[in-house]
N, C-alpha and C positions, 0 to 999 in steps of 0.2 A: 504493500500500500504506500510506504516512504517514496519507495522508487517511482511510483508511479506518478503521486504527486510534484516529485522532484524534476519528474520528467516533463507533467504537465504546465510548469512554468514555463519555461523555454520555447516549450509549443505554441503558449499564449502571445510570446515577447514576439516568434519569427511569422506569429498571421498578422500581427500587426504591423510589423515592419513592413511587411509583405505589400500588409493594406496601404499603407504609408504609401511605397513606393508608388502601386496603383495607382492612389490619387492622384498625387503628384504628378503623374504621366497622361491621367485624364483631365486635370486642370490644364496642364501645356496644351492638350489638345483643344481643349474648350477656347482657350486662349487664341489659336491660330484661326479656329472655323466661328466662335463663337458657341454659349451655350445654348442655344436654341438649332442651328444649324449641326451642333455633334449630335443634337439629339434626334436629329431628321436623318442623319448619312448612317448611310448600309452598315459603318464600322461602329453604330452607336451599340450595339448589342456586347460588342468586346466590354462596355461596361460592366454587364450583368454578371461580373466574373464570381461566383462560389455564390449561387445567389440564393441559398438557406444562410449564408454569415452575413448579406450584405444588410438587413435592417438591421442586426447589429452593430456593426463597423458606423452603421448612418448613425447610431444612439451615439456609440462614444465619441465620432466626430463634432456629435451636438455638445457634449459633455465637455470638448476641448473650446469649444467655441465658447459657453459660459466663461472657463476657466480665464480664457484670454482675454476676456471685457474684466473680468473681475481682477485680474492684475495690470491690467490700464494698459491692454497691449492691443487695441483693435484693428489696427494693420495684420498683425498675427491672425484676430480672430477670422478679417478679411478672409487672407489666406487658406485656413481653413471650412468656412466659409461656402469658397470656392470648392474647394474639393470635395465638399457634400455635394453640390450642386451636381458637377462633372461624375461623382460618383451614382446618381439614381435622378436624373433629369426628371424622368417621371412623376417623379415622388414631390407632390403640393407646400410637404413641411418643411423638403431643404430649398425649395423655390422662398418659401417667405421668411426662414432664417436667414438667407442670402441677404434677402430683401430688409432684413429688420438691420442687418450691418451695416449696410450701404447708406437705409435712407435717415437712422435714428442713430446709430451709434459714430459716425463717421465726421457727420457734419458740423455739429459741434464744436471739433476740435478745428476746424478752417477758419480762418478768419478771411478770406477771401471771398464773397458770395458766390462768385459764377466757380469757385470749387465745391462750394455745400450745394450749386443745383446740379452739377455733373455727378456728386454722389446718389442725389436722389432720384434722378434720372434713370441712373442705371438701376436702381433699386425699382422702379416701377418699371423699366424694361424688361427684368428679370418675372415680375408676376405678369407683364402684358404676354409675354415669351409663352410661360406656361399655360394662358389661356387660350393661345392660339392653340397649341397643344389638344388643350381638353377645356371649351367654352363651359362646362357643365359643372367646374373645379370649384366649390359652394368656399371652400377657403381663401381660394388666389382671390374671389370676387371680393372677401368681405375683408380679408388684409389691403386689397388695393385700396376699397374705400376708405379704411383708417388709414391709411398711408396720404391718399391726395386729401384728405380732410385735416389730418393731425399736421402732415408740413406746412399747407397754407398757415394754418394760425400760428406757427410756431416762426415760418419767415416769410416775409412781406412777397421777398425775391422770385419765391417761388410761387406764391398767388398769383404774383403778375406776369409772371414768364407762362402759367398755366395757365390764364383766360386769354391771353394772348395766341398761343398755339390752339388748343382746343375751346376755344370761345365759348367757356363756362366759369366758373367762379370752383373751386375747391368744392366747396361745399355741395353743391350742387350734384357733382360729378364722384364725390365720394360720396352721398348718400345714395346716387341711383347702383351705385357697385355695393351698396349695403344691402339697399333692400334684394338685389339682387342675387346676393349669395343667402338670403334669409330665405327666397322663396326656394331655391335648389336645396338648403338644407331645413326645411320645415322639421320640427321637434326637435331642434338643437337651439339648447336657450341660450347660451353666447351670441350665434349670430343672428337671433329675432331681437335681441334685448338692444343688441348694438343698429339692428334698422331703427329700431323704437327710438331711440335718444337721437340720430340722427333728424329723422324723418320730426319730430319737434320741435329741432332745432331751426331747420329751415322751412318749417314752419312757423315761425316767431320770426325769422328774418324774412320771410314774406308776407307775414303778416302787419311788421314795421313798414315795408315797404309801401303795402297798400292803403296803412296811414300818412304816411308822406307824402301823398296824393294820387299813387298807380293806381285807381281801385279795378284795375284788370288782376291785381296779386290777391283780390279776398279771395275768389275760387282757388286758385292753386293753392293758398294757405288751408282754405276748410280741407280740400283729397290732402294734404298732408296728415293732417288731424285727425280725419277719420283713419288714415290707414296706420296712423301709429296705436290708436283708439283699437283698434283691430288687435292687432298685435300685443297690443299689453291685457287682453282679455283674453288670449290664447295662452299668456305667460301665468296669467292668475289661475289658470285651469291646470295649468302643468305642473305648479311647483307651488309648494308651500315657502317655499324661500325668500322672506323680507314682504307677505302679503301687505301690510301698511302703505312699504313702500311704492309698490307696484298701484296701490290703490288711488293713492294721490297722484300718479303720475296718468292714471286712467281716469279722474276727474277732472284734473285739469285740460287732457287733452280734449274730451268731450266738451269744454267750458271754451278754450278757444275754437275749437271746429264749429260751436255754437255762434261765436259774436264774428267768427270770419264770415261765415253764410248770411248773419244782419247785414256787411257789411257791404256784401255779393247784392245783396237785397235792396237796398238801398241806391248802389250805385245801378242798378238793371232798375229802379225806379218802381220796387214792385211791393207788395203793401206790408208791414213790419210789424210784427209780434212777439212782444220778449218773452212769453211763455217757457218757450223752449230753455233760451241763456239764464231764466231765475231757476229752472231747475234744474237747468249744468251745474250752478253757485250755487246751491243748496247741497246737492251730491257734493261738492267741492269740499262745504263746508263741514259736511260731516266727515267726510273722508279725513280732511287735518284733523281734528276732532279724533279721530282713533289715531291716531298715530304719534307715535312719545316723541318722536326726532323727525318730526316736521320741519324742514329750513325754513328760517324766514322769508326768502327766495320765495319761497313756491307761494306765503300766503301774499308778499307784493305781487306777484303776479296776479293772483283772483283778482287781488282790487283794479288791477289795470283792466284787467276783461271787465270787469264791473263797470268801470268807466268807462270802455269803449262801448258796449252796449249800450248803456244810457244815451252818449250820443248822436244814437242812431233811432231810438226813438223818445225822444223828451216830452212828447205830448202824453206817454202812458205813464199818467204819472203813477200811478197806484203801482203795477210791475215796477217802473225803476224805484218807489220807495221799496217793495224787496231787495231789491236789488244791492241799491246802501246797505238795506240792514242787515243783511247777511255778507256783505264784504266788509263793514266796520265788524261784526263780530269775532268773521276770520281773523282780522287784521290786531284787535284788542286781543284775545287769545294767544295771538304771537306775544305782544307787549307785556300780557303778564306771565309766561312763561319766560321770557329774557328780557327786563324790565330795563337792564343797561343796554345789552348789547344786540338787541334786536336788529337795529335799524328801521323798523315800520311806522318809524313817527310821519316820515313824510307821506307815505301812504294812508297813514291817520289820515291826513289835511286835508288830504286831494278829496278822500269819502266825505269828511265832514262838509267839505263844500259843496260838493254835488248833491250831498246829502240838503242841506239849506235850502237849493234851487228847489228841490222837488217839493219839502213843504212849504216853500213859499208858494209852488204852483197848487198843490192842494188845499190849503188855507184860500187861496182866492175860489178854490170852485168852490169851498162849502160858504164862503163869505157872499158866493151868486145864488144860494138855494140848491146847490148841487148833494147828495149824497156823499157822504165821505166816513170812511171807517175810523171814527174816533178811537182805539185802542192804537189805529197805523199813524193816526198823528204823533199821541201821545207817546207811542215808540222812536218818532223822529226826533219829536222835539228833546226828550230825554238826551239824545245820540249826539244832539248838535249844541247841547251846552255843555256836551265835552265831559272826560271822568272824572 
């Protein structure tokens, strides 16, 4: 048994060398044709050498490439890297290791710009590569998307260099490679979660938009909303994991997809009911409401839908007084859970105000003989002399 173990070290040290060498002969190779081109030519098969060890060889290749970032050596990692790459072209998770070298770890260290966008260039080359490969590849899709979504925000250079070449904005173009690897990989909640937070995101940037004054953006914001609204109701089905959170993120998206469609409504000149958006913010509000670690984030935002509803339609005044008074509730609720450090005082203001207009508009209908629900005064006026 000594002997045998003694024997089997050696063994282990010469398939790895072995592998070693390998690589290193398939990265030269890659190097001269390119990896996407070794992986189309007749001699690409000479990769597949010992191919019961080769997903092994690909783990410890992975294992060396951690090793090399965590010793501050990613040139090294590069290198290796590569050699995953050349070694199993195929294979989707040395295509976006590659890719994570190139476009995240590389850059950084450049102080040159047009060197951090050749790095990430070639890092989205590498997953364009392999979806030529295999269009179908639910990984290459949803890494590209965090890749052209995560470089935009992180350097200016490369938002502008990428609306420029592909005449979209990052965001854009990494959320349609989100949702896109979320539909190939349906039941995998990494990549529904990550369309989810995208598909919000720009949704809120075209929802700004269409406040700015495009209101050709309210549709494209509501199919945002609903389809992240989709998706985070297929994630509550799936997983008990963080339901709170999931919860609030499914209220609110239903809350904006609500005041996007007033705003669709509005601009198409066609008749307005806030029915629907008071019981988006009521859903809303109970949703924060069960949840211990609600951001304050999320509850400024209800008050902003709140506000934007309102003005879209100001003559209902009875609906927009719900409206206030379930977005001051939200918003008080934040304040006395983080009484310093909230930030919702401004949010306070903005409701308070809106809040004044409305009964100042219901005080005048009951001052005409009009019907008016004394309990929803007496709830405004409470709201609007402030805690």
């Amino acid at each position: 048994m000594r002997g045998k173990k003694l024997l089997a070290a050696p063994l282990s040290v010469l398939l790895l060398l072995a592998a070693d060498q390998t690589a290193e002969r398939a990265a030269r190779r890659a190097g001269q044709h390119g990896f996407h081109g070794l992986a189309q030519a007749g001699g690409a098969q000479g990769l597949l050498f010992l191919p019961a060890l080769r997903g092994l060889l690909v783990q410890v290749w992975l294992v060396r490439i951690d090793a090399d970032l965590r010793a501050g050596s990613p040139h090294k990692a590069l290198r290796h890297a590569r050699q995953v790459l050349a070694l199993a072209p195929d294979l989707a998770a040395a295509r976006v290791r590659l890719a994570d070298v190139l476009a995240y770890n590389l850059p950084p260290g450049e102080a040159d710009p047009e060197r951090r966008l050749a790095w990430i260039a070639e890092g989205l080359g590498v997953l364009d590569d392999g979806l030529e490969r295999d269009p179908t590849a639910a990984l290459l899709h949803q890494e590209r998307g965090l890749l052209i979504w995560s470089r935009g925000l992180a350097y200016p250079e490369f938002e502008q260099a990428f609306g420029e070449t592909c005449g979209q904005t990052t965001l854009e173009a990494g959320v349609e490679a989100l949702v896109r690897g979320a539909e190939l990989a349906r039941g995998e909640w990494p990549a529904v979660r990550a369309a989810t937070i995208g598909l919000a995101r720009r949704g809120d940037q075209r929802l700004e938009r269409a406040c700015a004054g495009d209101a050709a953006w309210f549709t494209a914001a509501a199919d945002d909303f609903a389809r992240a609204a989709a998706y985070l109701r297929e994630l509550l089905a799936w997983s008990e994991l963080a339901p709170e959170a999931l919860a609030v993120d499914l209220a609110l998206a239903l809350a904006c997809q609500e005041a996007a469609a007033l705003g669709a409504a509005v601009a198409a000149g066609r008749q307005i009911d806030l029915s629907g958006l008071v019981a988006a913010v009521r859903g809303a509000r109970a949703a924060l409401s069960a949840s211990p670690w609600a951001e304050a984030a999320a509850r400024a935002r209800l008050a902003e839908i709140a506000v934007l509803g309102l003005s879209c339609a100001p003559e209902d005044a009875e609906r927009a007084a719900a409206l206030c008074l379930d977005g001051l509730a939200v918003v008080e609720q934040g304040i006395e859970r983080e009484p310093e450090g909230s930030g919702l005082a401004a949010s306070r203001a903005l409701l308070a105000r809106e809040a004044a207009g409305v009964l100042a508009r219901l005080e005048a209908r009951m001052s005409s003989g009009q019907a008016v629900d004394p309990n929803l005064l007496q709830a405004l006026r409470e709201r609007c002399a402030g805690p």
